[in-house]
N, C-alpha and C positions, 0 to 999 in steps of 0.2 A: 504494500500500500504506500502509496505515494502522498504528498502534501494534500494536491486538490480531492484525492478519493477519501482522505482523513476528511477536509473540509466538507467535502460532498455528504459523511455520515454524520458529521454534527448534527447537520440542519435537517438530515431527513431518517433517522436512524431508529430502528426499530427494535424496541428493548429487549423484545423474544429472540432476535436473531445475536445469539451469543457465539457464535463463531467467527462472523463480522463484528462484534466488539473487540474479541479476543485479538485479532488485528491492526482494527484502530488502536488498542491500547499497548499493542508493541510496538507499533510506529512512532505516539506518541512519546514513549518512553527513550527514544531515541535521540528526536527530534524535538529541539529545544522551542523551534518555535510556536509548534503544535500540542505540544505540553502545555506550554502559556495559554495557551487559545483554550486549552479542554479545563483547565484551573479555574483560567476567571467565569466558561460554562458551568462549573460544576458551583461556585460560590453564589453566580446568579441562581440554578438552584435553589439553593439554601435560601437566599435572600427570598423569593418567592413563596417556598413552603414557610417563611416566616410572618409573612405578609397573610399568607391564609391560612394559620393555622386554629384548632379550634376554639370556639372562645364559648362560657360557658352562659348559656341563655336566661337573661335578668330577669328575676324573681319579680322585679316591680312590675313588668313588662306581662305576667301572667296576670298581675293585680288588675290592672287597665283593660286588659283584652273580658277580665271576667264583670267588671262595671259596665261595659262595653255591652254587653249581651244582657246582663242586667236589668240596664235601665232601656233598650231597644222596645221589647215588647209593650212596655207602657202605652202606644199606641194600639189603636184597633183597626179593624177591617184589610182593606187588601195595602192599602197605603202603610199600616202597621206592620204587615207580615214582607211586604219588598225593604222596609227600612229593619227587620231582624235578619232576613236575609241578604242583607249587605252587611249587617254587622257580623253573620258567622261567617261570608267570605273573607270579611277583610283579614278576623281573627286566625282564618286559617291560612290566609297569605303570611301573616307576620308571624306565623308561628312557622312553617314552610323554607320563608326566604331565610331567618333568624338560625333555625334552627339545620344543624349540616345532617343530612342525610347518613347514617353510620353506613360503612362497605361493610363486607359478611362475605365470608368464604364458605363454602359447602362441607369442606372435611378437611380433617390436618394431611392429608397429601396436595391440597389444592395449595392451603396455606405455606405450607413446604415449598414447592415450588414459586409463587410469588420471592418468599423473602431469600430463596437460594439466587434466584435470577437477581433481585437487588443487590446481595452480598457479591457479586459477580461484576457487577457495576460499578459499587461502590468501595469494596473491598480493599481498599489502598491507602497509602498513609498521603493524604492531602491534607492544604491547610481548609477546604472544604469542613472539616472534623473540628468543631469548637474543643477547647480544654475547658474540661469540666474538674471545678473544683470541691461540688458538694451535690452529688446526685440528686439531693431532695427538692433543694432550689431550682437547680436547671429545670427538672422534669415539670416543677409547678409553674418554674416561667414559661416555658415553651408548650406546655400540652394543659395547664390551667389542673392539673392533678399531679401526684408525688409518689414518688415509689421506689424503692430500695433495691440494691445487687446486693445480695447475699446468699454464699454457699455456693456457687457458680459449681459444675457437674467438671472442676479442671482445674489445674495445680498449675500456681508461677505466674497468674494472665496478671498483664497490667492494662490499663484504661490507656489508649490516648489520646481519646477523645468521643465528642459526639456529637449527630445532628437526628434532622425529624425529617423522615422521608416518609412521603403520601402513598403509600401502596392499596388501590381498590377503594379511595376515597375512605383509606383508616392514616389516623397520623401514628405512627410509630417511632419509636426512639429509636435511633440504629447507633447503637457504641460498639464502637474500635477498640478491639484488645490484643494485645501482640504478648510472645514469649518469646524463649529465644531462637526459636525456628521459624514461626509463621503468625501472621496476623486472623484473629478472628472475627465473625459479625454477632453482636447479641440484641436480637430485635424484640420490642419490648413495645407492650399494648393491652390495654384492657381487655378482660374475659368479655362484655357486654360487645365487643366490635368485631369479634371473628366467627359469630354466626353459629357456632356449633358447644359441643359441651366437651369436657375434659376429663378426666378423674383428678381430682388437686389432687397431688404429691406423686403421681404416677411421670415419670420420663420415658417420653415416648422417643425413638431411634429410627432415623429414615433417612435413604439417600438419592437424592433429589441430581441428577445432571453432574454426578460426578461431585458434589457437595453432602458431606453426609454435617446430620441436623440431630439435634436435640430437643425438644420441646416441651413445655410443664409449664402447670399452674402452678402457683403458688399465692391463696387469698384470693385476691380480683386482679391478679395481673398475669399473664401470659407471656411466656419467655420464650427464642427460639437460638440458639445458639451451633454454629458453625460449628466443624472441623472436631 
């Protein structure tokens, strides 16, 4: 792969097709200029999922919608009933547009596959990867809830970092951990977003496209870890 065929996947690159990434990302890696160019991609990115990520729906805002519907009906006849039924569409527009739609995966080989393809993507020590210096905070600023790494199913991993990538319209933690061989992905997401049920404390083992996975609940949170 050459410069302009690197250029050519930027703009039009198909995240399923992981054997034409596996190229763009050797070329890159070579190629100083094309590095830069996939860097500052990858931080817009970031900068993006930052921009829309989920923000949690104001309590006053269901007070309003509920006065709303309320005091509507107080009218009578058909004049009364087109003025309550504008006030349940509005209500359900503002709850609709307000509120993000959660993604849902079918089964954990589906979910598998998603987060194996993103670690494939993402998988690499970029400045993309915020340094996280208190997991509770990051996670409450960035995803508006908080949740802890402990006990990780691997000996020796260090953090280097982390960001929030949108996979299926779920926002997920994606943190970076390296030893002294290789780097791993541990993607992290509430139980209420991926659709299916779990056994808490059960580690499920699956290998996804040559990426083998770990997965478990633990409490309301859902972990999926690499390698």
């Amino acid at each position: 792969m050459d410069c302009t065929d690197f250029t050519s996947w930027l703009e039009n690159r198909d995240t399923h097709d992981c054997s034409e990434a596996d190229r763009a990302l050797k070329h890159a890696a070579h190629c100083a200029t094309c590095k830069d160019i996939l860097q500052k991609d990858e931080e817009l990115d970031l900068f993006i999922a930052k921009m829309f990520r989920y923000q949690k729906f104001d309590e006053r805002m269901y007070s309003q919608v509920d006065r709303t519907l309320e005091s509507s009906p107080g009218k009578r006849g058909i004049k009364g009933g087109i003025a309550a039924a504008f006030a349940v569409m509005a209500a359900v527009a503002i709850f609709f547009v307000i509120t993000p739609t959660p993604g849902s995966f079918s089964s954990l080989s589906e979910l598998g596959q998603y987060v194996a393809l993103d670690h494939k993507d993402h998988g690499r020590t970029l400045p993309l990867y915020e340094k996280i210096q208190n997991i509770e905070k990051w996670s409450q600023d960035n995803l508006n809830y908080s949740f802890q790494v402990n006990g990780l199913p691997a000996e020796n991993m260090k953090m280097v970092g982390g960001r929030i990538c949108n996979i299926r319209n779920c926002n997920f933690a994606h943190l970076l951990y390296e030893d002294s061989k290789d780097l791993y992905s541990l993607f992290v997401v509430t139980k209420d977003e991926i659709g299916f049920s779990m056994e808490p404390g059960r580690i499920y083992a699956l290998t996804v496209d040559g990426v083998e996975l770990r997965i478990w609940q633990r409490q309301e949170m859902v972990y999926a870890l690499t390698g």
